[in-house]
N, C-alpha and C positions, 0 to 999 in steps of 0.2 A: 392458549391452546388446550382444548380439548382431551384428558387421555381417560380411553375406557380402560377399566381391569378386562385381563380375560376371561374370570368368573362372567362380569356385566355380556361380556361379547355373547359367552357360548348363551345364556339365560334369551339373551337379545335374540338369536340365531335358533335355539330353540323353539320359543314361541313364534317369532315368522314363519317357519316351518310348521309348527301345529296350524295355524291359520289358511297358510297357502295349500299346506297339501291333499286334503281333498276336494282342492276345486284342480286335482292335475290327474281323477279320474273320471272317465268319461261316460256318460251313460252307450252309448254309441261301443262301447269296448266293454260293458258286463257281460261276463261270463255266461251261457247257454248251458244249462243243467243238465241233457240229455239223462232220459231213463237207460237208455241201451248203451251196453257197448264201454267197456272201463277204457279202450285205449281212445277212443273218442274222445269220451270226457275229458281225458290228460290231454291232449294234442289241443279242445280247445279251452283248456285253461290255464295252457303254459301260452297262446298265442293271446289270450286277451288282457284287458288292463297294460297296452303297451307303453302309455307314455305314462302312468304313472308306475313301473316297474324301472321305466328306464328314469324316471325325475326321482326314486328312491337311491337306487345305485349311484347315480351325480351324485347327490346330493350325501350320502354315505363316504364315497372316494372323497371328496371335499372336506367333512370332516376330518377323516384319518390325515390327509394332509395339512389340517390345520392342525392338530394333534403335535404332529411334526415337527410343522411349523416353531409351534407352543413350546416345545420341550429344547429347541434350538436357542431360542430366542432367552428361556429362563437358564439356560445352561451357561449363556456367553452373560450373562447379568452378573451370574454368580461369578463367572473366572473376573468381572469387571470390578467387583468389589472387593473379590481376593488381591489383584493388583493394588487396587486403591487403600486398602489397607496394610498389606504387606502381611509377612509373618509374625512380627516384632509386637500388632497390635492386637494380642489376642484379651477376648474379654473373659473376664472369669465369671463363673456360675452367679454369686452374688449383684456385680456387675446387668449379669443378662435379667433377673429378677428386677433390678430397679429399672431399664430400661423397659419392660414389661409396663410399667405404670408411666412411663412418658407421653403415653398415647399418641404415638408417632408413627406417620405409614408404613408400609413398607418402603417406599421410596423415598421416604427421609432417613431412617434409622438405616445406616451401612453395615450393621452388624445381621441386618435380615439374609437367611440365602432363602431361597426358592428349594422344594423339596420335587426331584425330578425322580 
């Protein structure tokens, strides 16, 4: 089984987005520069570029919800490793140092928490 880090994901989700997002504005929807007339201009450049104002805002709420997501997900890890370790097994500073040189992932090494 496959597991990406969530660093790999957002990197992954970032670049798809750099790629995809200017082909979600449309030439069909740029803006008319009008010389005359300042409340013209505003009226039509808050109505133009619609579907790439509304695929930034998506795509914004999506993140903040994976954000969320993210900070749930590393929260309940952390209480999972506090269980699994109990109180009884705390490591001392010496201890944390030698485990630094095991070269062990996060997901081997139980004494890792997540910083939320």
């Amino acid at each position: 089984m496959l597991i990406i880090s969530p660093s790999a994901m957002m990197f992954i989700a970032y670049s798809t987005g750099n790629i995809i997002g200017p082909f979600l504005f449309f030439p069909s929807e740029a803006p008319l520069y009008p010389v005359s007339g300042q409340q013209r201009a505003l009226i039509q450049l808050l109505t133009c570029s619609q579907s790439g104002f509304l695929a930034t805002t998506v795509c914004f709420a999506f993140s903040a919800l994976m954000i969320i997501i993210l900070r749930v997900l590393l929260a309940r890890e952390n209480q999972r490793r506090d269980r699994l370790q109990g109180s009884h097994n705390v490591v001392s500073s010496i201890e944390t140092d030698d485990l630094a040189l095991t070269n062990e992932t996060d997901k081997e090494n139980l004494n890792f928490r997540y910083v939320i």
